[in-house]
C-alpha positions in Angstrom: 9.6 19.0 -21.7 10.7 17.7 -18.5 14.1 15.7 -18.5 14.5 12.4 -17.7 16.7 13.0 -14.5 14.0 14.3 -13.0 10.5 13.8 -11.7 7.4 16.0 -13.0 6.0 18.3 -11.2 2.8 17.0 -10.9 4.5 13.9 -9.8 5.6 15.5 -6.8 2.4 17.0 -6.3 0.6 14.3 -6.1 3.3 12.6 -3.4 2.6 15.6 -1.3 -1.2 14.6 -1.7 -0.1 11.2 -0.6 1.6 12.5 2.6 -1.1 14.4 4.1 -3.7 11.8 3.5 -1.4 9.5 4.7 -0.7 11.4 7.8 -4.3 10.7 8.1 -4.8 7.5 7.7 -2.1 6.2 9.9 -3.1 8.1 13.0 -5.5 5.7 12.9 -4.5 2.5 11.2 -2.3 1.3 14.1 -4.3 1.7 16.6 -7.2 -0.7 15.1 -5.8 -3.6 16.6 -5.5 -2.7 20.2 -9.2 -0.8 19.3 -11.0 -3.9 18.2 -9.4 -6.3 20.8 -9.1 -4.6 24.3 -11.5 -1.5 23.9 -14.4 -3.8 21.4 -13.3 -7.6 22.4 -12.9 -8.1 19.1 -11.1 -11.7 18.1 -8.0 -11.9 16.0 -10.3 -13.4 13.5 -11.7 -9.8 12.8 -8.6 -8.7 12.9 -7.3 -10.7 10.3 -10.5 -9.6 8.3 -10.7 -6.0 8.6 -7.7 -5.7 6.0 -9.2 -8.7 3.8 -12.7 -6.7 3.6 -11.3 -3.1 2.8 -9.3 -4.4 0.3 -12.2 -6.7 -1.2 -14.1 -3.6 -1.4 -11.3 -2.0 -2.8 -10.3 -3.9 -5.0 -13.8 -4.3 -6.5 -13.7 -0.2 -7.3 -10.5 -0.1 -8.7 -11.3 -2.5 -11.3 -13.8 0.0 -12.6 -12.1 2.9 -11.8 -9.7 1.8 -14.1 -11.9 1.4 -16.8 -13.3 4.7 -16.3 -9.8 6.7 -15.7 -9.4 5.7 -19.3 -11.8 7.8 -20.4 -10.9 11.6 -21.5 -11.2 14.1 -18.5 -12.0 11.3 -15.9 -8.8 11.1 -14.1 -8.6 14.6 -12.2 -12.2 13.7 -10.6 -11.9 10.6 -9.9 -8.8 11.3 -7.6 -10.7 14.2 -6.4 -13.7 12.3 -5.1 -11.7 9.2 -3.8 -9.9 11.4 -1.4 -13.1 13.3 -0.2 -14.3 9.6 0.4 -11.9 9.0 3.0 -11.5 12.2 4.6 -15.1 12.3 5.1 -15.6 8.9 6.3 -12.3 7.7 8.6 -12.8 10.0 11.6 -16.2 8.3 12.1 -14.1 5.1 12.8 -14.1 6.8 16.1 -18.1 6.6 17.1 -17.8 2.7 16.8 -19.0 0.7 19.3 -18.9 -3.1 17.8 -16.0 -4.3 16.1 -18.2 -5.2 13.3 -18.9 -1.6 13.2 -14.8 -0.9 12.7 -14.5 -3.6 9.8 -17.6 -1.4 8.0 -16.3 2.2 8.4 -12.6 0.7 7.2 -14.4 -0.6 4.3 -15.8 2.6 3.5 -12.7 4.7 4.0 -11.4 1.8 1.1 -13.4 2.8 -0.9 -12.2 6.0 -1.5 -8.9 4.1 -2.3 -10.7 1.8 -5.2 -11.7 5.3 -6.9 -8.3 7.1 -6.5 -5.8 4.8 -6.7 -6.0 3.6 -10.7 -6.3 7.3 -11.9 -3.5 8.3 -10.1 -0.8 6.1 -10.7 -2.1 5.9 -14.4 -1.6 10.5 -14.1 2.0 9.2 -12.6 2.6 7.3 -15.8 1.7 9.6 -18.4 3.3 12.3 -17.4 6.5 10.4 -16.5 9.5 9.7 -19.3 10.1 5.8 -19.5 13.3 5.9 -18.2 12.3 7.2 -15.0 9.1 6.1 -14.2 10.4 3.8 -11.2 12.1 6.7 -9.4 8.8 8.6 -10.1 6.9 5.9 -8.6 9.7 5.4 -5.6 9.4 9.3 -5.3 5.6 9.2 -4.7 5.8 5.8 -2.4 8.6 7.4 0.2 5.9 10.6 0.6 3.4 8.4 1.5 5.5 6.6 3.6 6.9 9.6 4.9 3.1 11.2 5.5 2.6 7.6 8.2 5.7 8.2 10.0 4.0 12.2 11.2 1.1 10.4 11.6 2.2 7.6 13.9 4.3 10.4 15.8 1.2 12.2 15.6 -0.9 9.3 17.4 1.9 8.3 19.6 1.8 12.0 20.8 -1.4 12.5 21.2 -1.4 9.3 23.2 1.1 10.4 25.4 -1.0 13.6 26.3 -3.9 11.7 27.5 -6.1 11.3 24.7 -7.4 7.8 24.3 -8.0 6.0 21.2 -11.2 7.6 20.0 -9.9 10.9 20.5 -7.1 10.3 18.0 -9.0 9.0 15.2 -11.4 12.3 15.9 -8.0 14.5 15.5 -7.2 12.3 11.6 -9.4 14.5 10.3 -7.2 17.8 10.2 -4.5 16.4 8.0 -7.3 14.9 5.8 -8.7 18.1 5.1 -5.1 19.6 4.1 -4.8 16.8 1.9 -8.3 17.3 -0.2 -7.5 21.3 -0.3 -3.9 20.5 -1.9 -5.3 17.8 -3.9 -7.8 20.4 -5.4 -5.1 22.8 -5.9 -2.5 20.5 -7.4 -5.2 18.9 -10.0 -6.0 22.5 -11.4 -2.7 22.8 -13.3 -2.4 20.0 -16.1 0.9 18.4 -16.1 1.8 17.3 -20.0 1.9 13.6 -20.6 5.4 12.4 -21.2 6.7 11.3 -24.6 7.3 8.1 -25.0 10.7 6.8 -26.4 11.0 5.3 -29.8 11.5 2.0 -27.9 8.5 2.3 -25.8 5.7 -0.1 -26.8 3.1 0.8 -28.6 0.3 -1.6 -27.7 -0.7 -2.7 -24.9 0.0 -6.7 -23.3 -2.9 -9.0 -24.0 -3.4 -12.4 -22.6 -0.9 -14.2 -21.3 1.8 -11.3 -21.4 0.0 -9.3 -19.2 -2.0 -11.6 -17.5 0.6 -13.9 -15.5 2.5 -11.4 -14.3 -0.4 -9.7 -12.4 -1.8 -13.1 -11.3 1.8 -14.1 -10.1 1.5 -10.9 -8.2 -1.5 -11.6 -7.0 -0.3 -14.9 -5.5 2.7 -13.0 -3.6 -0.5 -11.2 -2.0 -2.4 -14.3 -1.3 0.7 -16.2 0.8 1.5 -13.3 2.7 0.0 -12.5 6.4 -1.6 -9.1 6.3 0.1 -6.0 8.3 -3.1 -5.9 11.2 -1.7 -9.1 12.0 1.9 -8.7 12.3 1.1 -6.1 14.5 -1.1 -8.0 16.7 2.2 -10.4 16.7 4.4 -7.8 18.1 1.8 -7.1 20.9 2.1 -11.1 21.7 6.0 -10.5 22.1 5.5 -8.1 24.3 5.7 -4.8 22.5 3.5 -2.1 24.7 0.2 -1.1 22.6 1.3 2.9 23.2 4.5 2.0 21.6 2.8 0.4 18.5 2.4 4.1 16.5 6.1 4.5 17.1 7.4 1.2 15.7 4.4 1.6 12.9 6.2 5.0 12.8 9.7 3.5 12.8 8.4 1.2 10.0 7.8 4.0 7.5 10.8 5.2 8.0 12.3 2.5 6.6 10.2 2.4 3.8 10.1 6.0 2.8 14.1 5.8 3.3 13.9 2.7 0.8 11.8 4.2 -2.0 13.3 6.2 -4.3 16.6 3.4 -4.0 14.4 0.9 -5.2 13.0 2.5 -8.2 16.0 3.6 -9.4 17.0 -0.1 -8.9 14.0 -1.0 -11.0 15.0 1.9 -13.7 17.6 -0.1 -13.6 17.4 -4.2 -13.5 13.6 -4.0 -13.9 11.1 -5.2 -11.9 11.2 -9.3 -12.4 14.5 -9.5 -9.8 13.7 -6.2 -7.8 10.2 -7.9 -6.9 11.6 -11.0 -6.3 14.0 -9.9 -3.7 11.5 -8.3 -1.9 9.5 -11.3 -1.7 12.2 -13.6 -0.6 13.2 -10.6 2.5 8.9 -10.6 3.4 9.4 -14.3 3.4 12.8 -14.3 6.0 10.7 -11.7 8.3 7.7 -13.1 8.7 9.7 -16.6 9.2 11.6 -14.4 11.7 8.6 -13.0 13.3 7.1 -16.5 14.0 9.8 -17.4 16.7 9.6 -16.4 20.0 12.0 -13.5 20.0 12.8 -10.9 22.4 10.8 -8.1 22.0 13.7 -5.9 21.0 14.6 -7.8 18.4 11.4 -8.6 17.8 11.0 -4.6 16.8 13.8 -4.6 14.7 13.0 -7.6 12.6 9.8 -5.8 11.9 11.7 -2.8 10.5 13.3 -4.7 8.0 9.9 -5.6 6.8 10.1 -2.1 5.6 12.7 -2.7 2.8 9.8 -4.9 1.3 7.9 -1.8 0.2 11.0 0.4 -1.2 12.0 -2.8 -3.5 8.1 -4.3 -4.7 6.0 -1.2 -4.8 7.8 0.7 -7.9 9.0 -1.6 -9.5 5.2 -3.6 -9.4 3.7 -0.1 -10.7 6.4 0.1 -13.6 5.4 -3.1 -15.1 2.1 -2.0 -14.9 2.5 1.0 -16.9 5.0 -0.5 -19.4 2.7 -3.3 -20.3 -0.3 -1.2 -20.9 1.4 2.1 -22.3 -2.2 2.7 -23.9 -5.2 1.9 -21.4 -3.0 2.3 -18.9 -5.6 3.0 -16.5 -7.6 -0.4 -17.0 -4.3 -2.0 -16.3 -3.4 -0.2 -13.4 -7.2 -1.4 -12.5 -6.2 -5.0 -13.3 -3.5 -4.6 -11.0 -4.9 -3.2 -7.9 -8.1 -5.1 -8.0 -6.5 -8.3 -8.4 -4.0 -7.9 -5.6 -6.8 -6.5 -3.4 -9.0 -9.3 -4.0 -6.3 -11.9 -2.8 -5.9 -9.6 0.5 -9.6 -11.0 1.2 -8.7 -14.6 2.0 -5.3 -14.1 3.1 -6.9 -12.2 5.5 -9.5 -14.5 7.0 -6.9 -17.3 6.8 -4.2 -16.3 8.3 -6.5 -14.6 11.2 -8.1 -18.1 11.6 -4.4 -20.3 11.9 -3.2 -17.0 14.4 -6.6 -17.8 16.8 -6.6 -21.2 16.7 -2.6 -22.5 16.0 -1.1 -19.2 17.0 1.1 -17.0 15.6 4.1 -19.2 15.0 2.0 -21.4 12.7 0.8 -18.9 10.8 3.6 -17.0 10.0 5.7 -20.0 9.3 2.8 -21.2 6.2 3.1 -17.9 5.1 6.7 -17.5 4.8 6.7 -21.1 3.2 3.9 -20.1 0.8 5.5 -16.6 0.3 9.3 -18.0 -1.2 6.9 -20.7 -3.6 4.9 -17.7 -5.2 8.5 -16.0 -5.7 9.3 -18.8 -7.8 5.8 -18.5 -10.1 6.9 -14.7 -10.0 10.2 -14.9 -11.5 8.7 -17.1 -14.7 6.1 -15.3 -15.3 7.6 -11.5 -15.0 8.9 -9.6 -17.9 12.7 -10.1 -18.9 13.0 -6.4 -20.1 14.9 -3.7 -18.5 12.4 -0.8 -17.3 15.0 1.9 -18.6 15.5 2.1 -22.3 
């Protein structure tokens, strides 16, 4: 039985999954913005929109890849096909020639996402003691973190050599492939589910319990300006578009640096402060961002957006799990789809105020709206310890 000072095996695994395909994924994430704008003359509008639509989509899949991850023997293949998904489908980002045509191939790398992400972090739960299940989840969340810094080195490199931007979203394929060959490797060896402490719960949340919680996370999502934008923002301060993979690189430093801290933080305060916090820093940087700073510190205020991930994403995960201990996949659907759908119109407003008000507006209203969803947050969020 594994102990609960450390994290299972298949755990780790799975994080080393995460790295590859997210070595992947943000060769070519970064670069969407400069892609769509200078090289398709696409508008910040679509900009705003490409993250709102792939999460839609997303979010529409994981709600019944949630459902289904709950049945016996579903898990392993549904993680197995959602990574094919986007391996297959996110190098042909690259034969675009609309930016229409970018916002549709996005969609369908997400939705490769919908299927795997449910039946993963639900394999993360049950195979992880209580007591450590935000580490395990911090663990995972700092290799994917990790797997976007190679890959923004990996596009800023490739850059740097003379490939332009098509070439580098051709080249996201190799580290895809390595991802769905380990993925295939790690999911024929079944890790044993954890056993739960006597204190664990039993039964899973119902109504209200569970229910404002998500939505209160849900509403952190909906005030907050998505990432496409914020990196449109450093672009308007003067930050060079080759530069962009290394601050995007620089970014996931932080937050791979600020992972496993923040779910042993919500091992141990739980996840109703730790969440909180994190909101209350997105809401200071995104303030911050809206001034006209100096493109230096412009950079660094950006990295501190970082910490946001190492102190939400566990501990968001380990409520999940504790308040549905028994479908935890349908909860971990829940979750995601709920947050994913509130990406949708975040996206398409906040892209509107930065095209028509600017950038300052924008990220102003979503600071403000940001801090008054931290307050519906901290009423509605469990008052239990994670640990036990």
């Amino acid at each position: 039985m594994t102990t609960p000072e450390r994290v299972p095996p298949t755990v780790k695994g799975l994080s080393l999954v995460s790295l590859f395909n997210d070595f992947a994924s943000e060769m070519v994430y970064p670069l969407l913005p400069a892609f769509i704008s200078r090289t398709l003359g696409g508008s910040a509008a679509i900009i705003g929109a490409l993250d709102g639509a792939a999460d839609l989509t997303s979010a529409i899949l994981k709600w019944v890849s949630g459902r289904l991850a709950d049945r016996p023997g579903w898990r392993r293949p549904l993680i197995l096909v959602g990574y094919a998904t986007a391996v297959l489908v996110r190098p042909l980002i690259s034969v675009a020639s609309a930016a229409w045509q970018v916002v549709g191939f996005r969609v369908i790398d997400r939705v490769g996402k919908g299927i795997r992400t449910p039946p993963r972090d639900a394999l993360i739960a049950e195979v992880t003691p209580l007591a450590v299940r935000g580490r395990a989840f911090g663990f995972h969340r700092a290799a994917d973190h990790f797997g976007a810094v190679i890959g923004s080195l990996a596009a800023w490199y490739l850059l740097r050599r003379g490939a332009d931007v098509r070439g580098v979203i051709e080249w996201s394929i190799v580290p895809g492939v390595v991802a769905f060959v380990a993925l295939a490797i790690i999911l024929r060896r079944r890790g044993r589910a954890a056993e739960a402490p006597a204190a664990a719960p039993r039964e899973d949340a119902e109504g209200r319990v569970f229910w404002a919680p998500v939505i209160a996370l849900a509403l952190i999502v909906l005030a907050r300006v998505p990432e496409a934008l914020m990196l449109l923002r450093l672009q308007d301060l003067g930050v060079p578009v080759a530069t962009i993979p290394l601050v995007w690189a620089a970014l996931h430093v932080v937050r791979s640096g600020g992972s496993y801290p923040g779910g042993r933080l919500t091992d141990t305060l739980g996840p109703r402060w730790t969440v909180a916090a994190g909101a209350v820093l997105f809401a200071a940087v995104v303030g911050a961002l809206g001034l006209p700073l100096r493109t230096g510190i412009a950079i660094a205020v950006f990295l501190a957006f970082g910490l946001v991930a190492g102190l939400t994403e566990s501990a968001e995960r380990a409520m999940v799990a504790r308040l549905a201990p028994v479908k935890t996949g349908r909860g971990f659907g829940a979750y995601h789809a709920l947050t994913g759908l509130a990406a949708l119109p975040a996206g398409i407003v906040f892209g509107e105020l930065y095209q028509r008000l600017g950038g300052g507006i924008a990220f102003g209203v979503s600071a403000g709206l940001v801090l008054l969803a931290a307050v519906a947050w901290t009423a509605a969020a469990p008052r239990v310890r994670v640990a036990s």
